[in-house]
N, C-alpha and C positions, 0 to 999 in steps of 0.2 A: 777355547779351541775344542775339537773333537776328534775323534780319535777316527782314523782313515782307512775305514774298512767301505772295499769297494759291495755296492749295492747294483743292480740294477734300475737305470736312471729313472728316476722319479719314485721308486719304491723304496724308500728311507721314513716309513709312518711307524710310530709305537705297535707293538705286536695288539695289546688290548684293544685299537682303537682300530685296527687292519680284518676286513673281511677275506680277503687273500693271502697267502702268505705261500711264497717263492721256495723253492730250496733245490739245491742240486744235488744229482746222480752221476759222479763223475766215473763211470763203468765200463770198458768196451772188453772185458776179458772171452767175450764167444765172437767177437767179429767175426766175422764166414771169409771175408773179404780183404778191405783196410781197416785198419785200426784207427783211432783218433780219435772216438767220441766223447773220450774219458776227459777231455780239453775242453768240448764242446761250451756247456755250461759258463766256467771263468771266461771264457773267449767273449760270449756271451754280454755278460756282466760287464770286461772293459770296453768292447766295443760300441757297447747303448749310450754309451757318454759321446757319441758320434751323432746321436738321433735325437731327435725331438722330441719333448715329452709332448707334444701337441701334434693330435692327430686330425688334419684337414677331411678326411675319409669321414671321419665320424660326429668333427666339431668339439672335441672333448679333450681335456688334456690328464694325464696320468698327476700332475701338480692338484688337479681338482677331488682326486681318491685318495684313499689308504690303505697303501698297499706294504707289506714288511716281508722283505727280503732274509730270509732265516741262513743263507747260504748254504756252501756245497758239505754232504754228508763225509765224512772219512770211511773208506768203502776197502773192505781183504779184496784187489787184485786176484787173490787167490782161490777163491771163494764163490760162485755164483748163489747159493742160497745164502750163504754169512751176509752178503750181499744187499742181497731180497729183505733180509729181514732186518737190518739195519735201513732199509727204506720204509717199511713197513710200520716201523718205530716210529720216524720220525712224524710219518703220514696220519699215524693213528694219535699221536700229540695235538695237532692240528686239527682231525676230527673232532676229537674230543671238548676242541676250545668251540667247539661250531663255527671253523672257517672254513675254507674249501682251498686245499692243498694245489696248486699248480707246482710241476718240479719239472725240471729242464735236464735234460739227459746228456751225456750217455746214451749207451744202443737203445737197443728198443726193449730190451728183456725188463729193462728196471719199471715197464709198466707195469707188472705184475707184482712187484714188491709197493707199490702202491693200490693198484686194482684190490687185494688180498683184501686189503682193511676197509675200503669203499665200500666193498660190497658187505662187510660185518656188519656196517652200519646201516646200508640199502640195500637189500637181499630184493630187494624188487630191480634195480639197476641196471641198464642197458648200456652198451657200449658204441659211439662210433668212433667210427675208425678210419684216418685218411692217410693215404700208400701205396706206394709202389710194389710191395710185396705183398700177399697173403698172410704169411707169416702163423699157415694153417699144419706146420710139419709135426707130426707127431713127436720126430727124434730128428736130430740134424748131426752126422756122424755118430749115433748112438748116442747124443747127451738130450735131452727132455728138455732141459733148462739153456735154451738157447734164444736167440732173439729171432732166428728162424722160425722156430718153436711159439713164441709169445703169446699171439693171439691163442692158438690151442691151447696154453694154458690158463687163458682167459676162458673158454669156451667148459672147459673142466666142470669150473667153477659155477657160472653162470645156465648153461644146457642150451639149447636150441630157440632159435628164434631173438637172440638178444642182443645178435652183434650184427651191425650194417657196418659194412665195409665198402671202401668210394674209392675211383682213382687205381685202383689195383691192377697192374701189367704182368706181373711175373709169377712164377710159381710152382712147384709141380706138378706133372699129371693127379695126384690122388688128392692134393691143394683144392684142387679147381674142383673135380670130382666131390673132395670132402661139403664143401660149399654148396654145389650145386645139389645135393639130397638134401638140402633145407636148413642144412646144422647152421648156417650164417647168413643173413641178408647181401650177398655179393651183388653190386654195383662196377663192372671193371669201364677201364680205361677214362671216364670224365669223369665231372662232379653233378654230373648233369642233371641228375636223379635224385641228389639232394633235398631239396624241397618237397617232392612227393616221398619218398622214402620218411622223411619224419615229419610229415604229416599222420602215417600211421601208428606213432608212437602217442599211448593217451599223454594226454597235456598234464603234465606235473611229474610223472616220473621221472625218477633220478636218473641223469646219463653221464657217466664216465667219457670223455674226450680222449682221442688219445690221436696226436700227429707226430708221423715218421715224415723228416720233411725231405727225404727220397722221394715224397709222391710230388714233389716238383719236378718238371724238367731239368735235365742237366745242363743246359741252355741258360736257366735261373739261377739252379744252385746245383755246383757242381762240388759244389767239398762237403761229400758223405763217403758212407763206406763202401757202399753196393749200390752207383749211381743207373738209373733204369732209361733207357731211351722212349719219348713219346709222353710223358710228365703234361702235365697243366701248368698252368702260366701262375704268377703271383700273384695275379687279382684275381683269376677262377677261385684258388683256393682261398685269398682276404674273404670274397664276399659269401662261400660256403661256411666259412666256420662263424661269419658276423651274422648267417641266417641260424646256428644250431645254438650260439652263444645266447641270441635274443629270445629264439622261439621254444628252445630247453631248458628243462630243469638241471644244466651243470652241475653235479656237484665236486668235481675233480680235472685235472686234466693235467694232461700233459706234452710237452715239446721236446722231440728228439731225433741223433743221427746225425748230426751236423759235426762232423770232422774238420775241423777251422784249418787247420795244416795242408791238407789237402786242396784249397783253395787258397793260393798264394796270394790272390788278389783283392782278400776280404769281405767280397761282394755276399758269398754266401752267409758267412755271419752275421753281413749288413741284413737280409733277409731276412735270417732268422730272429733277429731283434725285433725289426718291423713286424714282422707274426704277430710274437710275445707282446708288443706294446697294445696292437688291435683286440687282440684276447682280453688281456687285461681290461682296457675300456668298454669290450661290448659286455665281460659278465658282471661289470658295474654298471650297465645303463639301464 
């Protein structure tokens, strides 16, 4: 026998022998909005055992990789940077073995407690980024450390010109403004731009992923915190992130926002699996 620790499906490979390795950010303590994402992750995890490790899209089955599931971090509630830096941990563990960390969220802030340590290691690193939000706020109620905030604290870090952003509806006036004086690659409302957009990225540079899966319609997935009307469809975004998985240098990413409670119906975490699975096989092919 073996002892019954839930994995997401097909990702139960030796950590040694796994060039990916999975972990959650069970977080929602700055939600603007609903709370939930802090579930997201586990929801996750039991509802894959509903999906197929064999993905028709691509011809490849997640049984064919090795992938190791490290599970969800224990994370202070209390705490946004305690937080951060108990992500950052983990993420920099996983650098360091030279695999390339994918972590399942939680809001969107816990990007940055993984971004943090990517870019230690690729100080060259560019980001994309698919969402409904900008997520370009300096302060959101006076706090920095918000998932409002996130991307700007990505941008900190990183400086001008490194982040393409796709998909984008919402925001504030100084959001949009901030953006458009050059500080980001803004792409709003499709994915449409996709393609030529990182075509300008020289070919090898490390890029950071990062999906808030609000930049779906609500119509697809409506159990998030801060659902945005006017979204892309579920194959717009499949075949975006299966063109930046193939054609980039990944070396990170991440899935989050997916409030599972919020969606009684399960459909959205069914989504969100089917993501993760195609990610998963495109930065293995």
């Amino acid at each position: 026998m073996k002892k019954n620790i839930e994995t997401f499906i097909g990702c139960d490979a030796n950590y040694d022998d796994s060039r990916i390795v999975i972990f959650g950010a069970p977080f929602d303590s700055t939600a603007s909005y609903r709370p939930g994402a802090r579930f997201g992750s586990a929801a996750i995890r039991h509802e894959s055992y509903g999906l197929e490790t064999y993905s028709p899209y691509l011809d490849r089955d997640l049984e064919d990789i090795s992938v190791f599931d490290s599970g969800d971090i224990e994370l202070p509630m209390g705490s946004s940077e305690m937080a951060l830096v108990a992500i950052s941990e983990r993420t920099a563990e996983i650098l360091e073995d030279g695999k390339l960390p994918l972590m399942i969220g939680g809001e969107h802030l816990v990007t940055l407690g993984t971004f943090r340590e990517v870019y230690k290691k690729y100080p060259e690193v560019q980001i994309i980024h698919f969402d409904a939000h900008t997520d370009l706020r300096d302060e959101y109620l006076g706090v920095g450390l918000s998932h409002a905030c996130v991307i700007r604290r990505c941008h900190d870090i990183v400086g001008d010109g490194k982040i393409h952003q796709f998909g984008i509806r919402s925001g504030e006036r100084a959001e949009w403004t901030f953006a458009h004086e050059g500080h980001t690659d803004l792409h709003p409302f499709t994915l449409d731009d996709v393609n030529s957009a990182i075509k300008s990225i020289t070919p090898g540079t490390p890029v950071y992923l990062t999906v808030d899966l609000d930049v779906l319609d609500p119509s697809v997935f409506p159990g998030t915190g801060t659902p945005e009307a006017g979204g892309v469809t579920f194959e717009e975004l499949r075949k975006a992130l299966m063109y930046v998985c193939r054609e980039l240098n990944v070396v990170g990413c991440d899935v989050t926002e997916l409030a599972p409670m919020l969606d009684a119906s399960g459909a959205s975490t069914a989504v969100a699996c089917k993501i993760i699975r195609e990610i998963l096989l495109a930065l293995n092919s």
